[in-house]
C-alpha positions as CSV (number, residue, x, y, z in Angstrom):
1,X,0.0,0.0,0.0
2,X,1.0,3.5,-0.8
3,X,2.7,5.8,1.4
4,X,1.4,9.5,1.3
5,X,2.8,12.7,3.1
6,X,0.2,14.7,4.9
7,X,2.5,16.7,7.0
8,X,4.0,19.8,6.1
9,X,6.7,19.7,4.1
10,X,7.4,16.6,1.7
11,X,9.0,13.9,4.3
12,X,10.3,10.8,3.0
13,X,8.0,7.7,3.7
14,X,10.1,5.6,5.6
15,X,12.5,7.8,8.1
16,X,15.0,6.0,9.5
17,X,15.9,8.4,12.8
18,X,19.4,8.5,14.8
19,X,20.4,10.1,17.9
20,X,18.7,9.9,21.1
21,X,17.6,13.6,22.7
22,X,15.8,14.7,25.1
23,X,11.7,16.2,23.3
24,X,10.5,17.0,26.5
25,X,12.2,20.8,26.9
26,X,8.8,22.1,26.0
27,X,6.6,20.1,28.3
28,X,4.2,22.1,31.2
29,X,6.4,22.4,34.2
30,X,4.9,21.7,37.6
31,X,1.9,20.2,36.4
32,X,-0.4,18.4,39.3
33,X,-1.7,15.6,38.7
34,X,-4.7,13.9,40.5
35,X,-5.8,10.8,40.8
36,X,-9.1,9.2,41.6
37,X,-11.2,5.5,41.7
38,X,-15.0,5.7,40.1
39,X,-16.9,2.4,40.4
40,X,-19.7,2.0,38.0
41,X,-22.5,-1.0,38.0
42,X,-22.1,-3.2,34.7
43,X,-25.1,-5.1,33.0
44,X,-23.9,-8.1,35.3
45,X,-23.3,-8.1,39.3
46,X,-19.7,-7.4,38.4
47,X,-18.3,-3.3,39.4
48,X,-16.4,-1.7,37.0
49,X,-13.5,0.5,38.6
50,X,-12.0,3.1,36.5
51,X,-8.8,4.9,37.2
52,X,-8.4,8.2,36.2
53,X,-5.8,10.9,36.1
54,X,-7.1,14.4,35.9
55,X,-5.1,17.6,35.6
56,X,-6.8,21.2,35.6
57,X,-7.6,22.9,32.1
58,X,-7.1,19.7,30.3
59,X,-7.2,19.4,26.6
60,X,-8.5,15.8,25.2
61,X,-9.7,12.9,27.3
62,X,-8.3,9.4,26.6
63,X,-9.5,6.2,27.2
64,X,-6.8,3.8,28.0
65,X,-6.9,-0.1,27.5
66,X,-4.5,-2.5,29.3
67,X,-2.6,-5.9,28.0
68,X,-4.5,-9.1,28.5
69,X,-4.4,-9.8,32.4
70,X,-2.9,-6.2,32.7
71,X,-4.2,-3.3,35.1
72,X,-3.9,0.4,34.6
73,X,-1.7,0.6,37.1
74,X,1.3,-1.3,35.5
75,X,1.2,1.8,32.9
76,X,1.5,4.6,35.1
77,X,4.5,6.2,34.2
78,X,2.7,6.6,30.5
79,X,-0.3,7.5,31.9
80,X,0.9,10.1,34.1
81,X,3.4,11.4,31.5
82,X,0.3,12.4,29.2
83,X,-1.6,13.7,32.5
84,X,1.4,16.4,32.3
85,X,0.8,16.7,28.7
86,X,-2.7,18.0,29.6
87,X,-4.9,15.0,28.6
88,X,-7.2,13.3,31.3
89,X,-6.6,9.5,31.3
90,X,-9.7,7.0,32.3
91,X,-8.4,3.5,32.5
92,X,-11.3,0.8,33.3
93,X,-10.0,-2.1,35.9
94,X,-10.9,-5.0,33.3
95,X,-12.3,-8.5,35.1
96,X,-9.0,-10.5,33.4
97,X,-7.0,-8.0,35.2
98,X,-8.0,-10.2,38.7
99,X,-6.6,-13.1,37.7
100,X,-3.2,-12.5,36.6
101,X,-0.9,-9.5,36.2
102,X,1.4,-9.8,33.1
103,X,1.1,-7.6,29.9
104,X,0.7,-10.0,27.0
105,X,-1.8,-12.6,25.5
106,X,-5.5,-12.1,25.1
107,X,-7.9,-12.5,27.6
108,X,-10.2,-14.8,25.5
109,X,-13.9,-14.9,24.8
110,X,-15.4,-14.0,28.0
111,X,-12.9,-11.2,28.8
112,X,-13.6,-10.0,24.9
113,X,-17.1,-9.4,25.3
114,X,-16.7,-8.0,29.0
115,X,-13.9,-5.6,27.8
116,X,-16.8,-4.5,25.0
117,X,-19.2,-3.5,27.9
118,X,-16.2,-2.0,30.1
119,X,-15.1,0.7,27.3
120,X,-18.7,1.7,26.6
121,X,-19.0,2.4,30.4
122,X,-15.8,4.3,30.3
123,X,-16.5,6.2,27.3
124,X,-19.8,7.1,29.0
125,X,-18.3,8.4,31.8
126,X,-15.8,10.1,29.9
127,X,-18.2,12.1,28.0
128,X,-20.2,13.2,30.8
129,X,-17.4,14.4,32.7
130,X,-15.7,16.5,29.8
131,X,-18.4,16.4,27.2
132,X,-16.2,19.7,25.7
133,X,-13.4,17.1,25.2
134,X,-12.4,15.6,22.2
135,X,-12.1,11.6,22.9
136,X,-9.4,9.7,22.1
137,X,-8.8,6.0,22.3
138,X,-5.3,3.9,23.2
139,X,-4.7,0.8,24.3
140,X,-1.7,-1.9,24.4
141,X,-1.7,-4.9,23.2
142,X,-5.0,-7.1,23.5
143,X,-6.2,-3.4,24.3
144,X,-5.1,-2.0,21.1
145,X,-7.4,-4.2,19.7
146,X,-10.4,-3.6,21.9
147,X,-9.7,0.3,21.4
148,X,-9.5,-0.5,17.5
149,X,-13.0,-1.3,17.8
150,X,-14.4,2.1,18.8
151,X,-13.1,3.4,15.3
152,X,-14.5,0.5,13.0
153,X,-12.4,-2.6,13.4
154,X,-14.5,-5.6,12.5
155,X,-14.6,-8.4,14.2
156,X,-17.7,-11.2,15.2
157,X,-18.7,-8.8,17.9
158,X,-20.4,-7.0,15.3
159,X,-20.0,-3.1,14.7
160,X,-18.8,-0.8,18.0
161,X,-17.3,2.5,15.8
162,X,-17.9,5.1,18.4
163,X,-18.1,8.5,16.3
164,X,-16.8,10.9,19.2
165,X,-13.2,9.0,19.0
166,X,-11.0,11.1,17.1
167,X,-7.8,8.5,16.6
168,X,-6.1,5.6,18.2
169,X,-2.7,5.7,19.8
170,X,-1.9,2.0,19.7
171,X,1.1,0.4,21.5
172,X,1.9,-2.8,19.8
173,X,-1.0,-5.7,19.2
174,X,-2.3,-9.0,20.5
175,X,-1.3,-10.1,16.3
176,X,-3.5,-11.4,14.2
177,X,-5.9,-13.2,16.9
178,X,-7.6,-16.7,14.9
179,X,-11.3,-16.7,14.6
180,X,-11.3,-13.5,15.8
181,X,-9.5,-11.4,13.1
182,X,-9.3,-11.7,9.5
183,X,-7.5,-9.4,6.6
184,X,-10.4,-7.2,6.4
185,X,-10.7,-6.2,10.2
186,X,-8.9,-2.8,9.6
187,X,-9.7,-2.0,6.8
188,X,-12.7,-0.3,8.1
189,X,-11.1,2.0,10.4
190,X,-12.6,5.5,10.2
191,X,-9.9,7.5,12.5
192,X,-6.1,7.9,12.1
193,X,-4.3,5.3,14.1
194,X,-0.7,5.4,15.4
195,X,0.9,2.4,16.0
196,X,3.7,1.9,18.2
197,X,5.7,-1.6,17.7
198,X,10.0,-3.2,17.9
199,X,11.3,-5.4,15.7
200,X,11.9,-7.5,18.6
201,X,7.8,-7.6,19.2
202,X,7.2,-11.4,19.9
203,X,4.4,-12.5,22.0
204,X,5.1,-15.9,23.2
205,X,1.6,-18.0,21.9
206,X,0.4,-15.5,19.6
207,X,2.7,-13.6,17.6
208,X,6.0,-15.5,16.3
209,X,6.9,-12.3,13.6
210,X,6.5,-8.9,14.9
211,X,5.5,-7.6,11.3
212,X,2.1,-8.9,12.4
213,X,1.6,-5.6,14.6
214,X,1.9,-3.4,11.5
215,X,-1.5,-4.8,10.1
216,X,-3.9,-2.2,11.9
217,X,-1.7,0.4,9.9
218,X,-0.8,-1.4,6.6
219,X,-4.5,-2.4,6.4
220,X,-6.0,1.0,7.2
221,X,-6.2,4.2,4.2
222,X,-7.1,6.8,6.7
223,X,-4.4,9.4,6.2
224,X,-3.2,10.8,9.3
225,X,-2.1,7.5,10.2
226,X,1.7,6.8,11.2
227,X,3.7,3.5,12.3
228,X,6.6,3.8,14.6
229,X,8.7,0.7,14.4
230,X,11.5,1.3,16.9
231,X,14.8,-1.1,16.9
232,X,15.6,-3.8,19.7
233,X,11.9,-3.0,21.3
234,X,9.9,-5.9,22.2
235,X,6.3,-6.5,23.3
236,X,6.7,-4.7,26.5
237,X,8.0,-1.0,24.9
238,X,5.7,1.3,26.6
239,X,6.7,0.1,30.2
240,X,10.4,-0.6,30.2
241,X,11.4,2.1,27.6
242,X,14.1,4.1,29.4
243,X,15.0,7.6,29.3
244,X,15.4,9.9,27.0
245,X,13.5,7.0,24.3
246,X,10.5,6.9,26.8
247,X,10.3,10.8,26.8
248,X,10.5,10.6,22.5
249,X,7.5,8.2,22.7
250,X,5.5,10.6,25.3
251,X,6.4,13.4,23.1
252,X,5.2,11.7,19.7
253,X,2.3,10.2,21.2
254,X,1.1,13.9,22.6
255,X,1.6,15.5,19.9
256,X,-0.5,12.4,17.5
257,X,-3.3,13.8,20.1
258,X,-2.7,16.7,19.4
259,X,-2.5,16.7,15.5
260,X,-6.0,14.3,15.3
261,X,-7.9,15.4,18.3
262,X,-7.2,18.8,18.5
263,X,-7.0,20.2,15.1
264,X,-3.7,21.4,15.7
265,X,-1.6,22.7,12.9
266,X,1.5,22.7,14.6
267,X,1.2,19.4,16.1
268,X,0.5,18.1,12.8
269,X,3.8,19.3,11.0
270,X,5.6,17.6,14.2
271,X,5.8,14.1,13.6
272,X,7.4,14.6,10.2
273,X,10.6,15.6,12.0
274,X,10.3,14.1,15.0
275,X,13.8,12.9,16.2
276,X,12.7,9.4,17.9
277,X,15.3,7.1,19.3
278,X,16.6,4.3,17.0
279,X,13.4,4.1,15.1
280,X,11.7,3.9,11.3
281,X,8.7,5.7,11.0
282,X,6.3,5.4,8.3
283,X,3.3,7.7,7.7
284,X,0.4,9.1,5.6
């Protein structure tokens, strides 16, 4: 599939980037953050928790998704970081989050369908608490996948395109899940996704080449759209990336939000020169 410049300036399609500096000189300073639990009643006897980060005078409202088995709070050195970039975070507590605590994997059928439920819950709560805010979605891993759905991926679960979700900031993917997904699931996609991946991005029972995480962006036409493939990273990139790479993936990720969700000019020229650590970027 074709590779077309939207940024400012003609950019090369695939930039290969060197050097490592810091991008956060122009971040707020001495931004409080704040953090608070909301339990919500589902369709079932099960309570949904959601986590949320709030700042004052915030800008967008995202709606994170964890890993199969993960919990918000194994991402909150992300979350926070984007708190400071002036976004509110809700992050639902999802039921396969009580039985185990790693990052990877899907959280199969029952999980699926609860997660469904769980982001609509979140969404709704999001909306009524900044219904001025532009919504994005993000998620990591199995939750890129459940966040893909609120802008058109299809799957059997039948249609869930949310139209207040503006794009999708997806780190890596749960692959290309059997009986679940097919070449067609992204093609649908009606927002701009960015998609975060390593060519080290394995996931032990599920994805054996990490060129399966570039589907949701090779598969999707919506221009906007970027893939960041960045060198040695593995499944695990948005937790254990270390300084100054970690701040270069805050830095690109705020500004995506930026760009998609805010209408920003400026933001949108960024990502074109953005100087990310050891990584090939490819856009459209």
């Amino acid at each position: 599939m074709g590779i077309r410049a939207t940024m400012i300036g003609a950019v090369a399609a695939l930039l290969l980037v060197g050097g490592c500096a810091s991008m956060m000189a122009n971040a707020p300073a001495d931004v409080v953050v704040s953090e608070q639990v909301v339990r919500l009643p589902t369709s079932s006897a099960r309570e949904l928790e959601l986590k949320v980060w709030g700042v004052e005078e915030p800008t967008a409202i995202v709606v994170f998704t964890a890993g199969g088995g993960g919990q918000p709070t194994n991402y909150d050195r992300m979350i926070r970081a984007l708190a400071e970039e002036g976004f509110v975070v809700v992050a639902p507590v999802h039921s396969d989050a009580l039985a185990r605590g790693d990052l990877s994997g899907s959280g199969g059928p029952d999980s699926f369908a609860a997660r469904i439920e769980d982001l609509a819950i979140a969404r709704g709560y999001a909306k009524a608490a900044h219904a001025e805010l532009p919504l994005v979605a993000m998620g990591h891993s199995f939750g890129s996948l459940m966040s893909s759905l609120t802008i058109g991926a299809a799957t059997p679960a039948g249609p869930q395109t949310d139209p207040a979700v503006k794009a999708l900031v997806a780190f890596s993917s749960p692959g290309m899940v059997q009986g679940l997904l097919t070449p067609a699931t992204y093609r649908s996609l009606t927002a701009p996704v960015l998609m975060m991946t390593g060519d080290a991005d394995v996931v032990q029972g599920f994805v054996t080449d990490w060129r399966s995480h570039r589907a949701m962006y090779d598969d999707s036409s919506v221009p906007g759209s970027a893939l960041v493939v960045v060198r040695g990273a593995d499944h695990n990139l948005i937790v254990e990336a270390a300084d100054p790479q970690f701040e270069a993936l805050v830095d690109l990720t705020a500004t995506f939000i930026r760009a998609h969700a805010l209408n920003d000019a400026r933001a949108r020229a960024r990502p074109s020169r953005i100087e990310l650590c050891g990584a090939v970027v490819e856009q459209r």
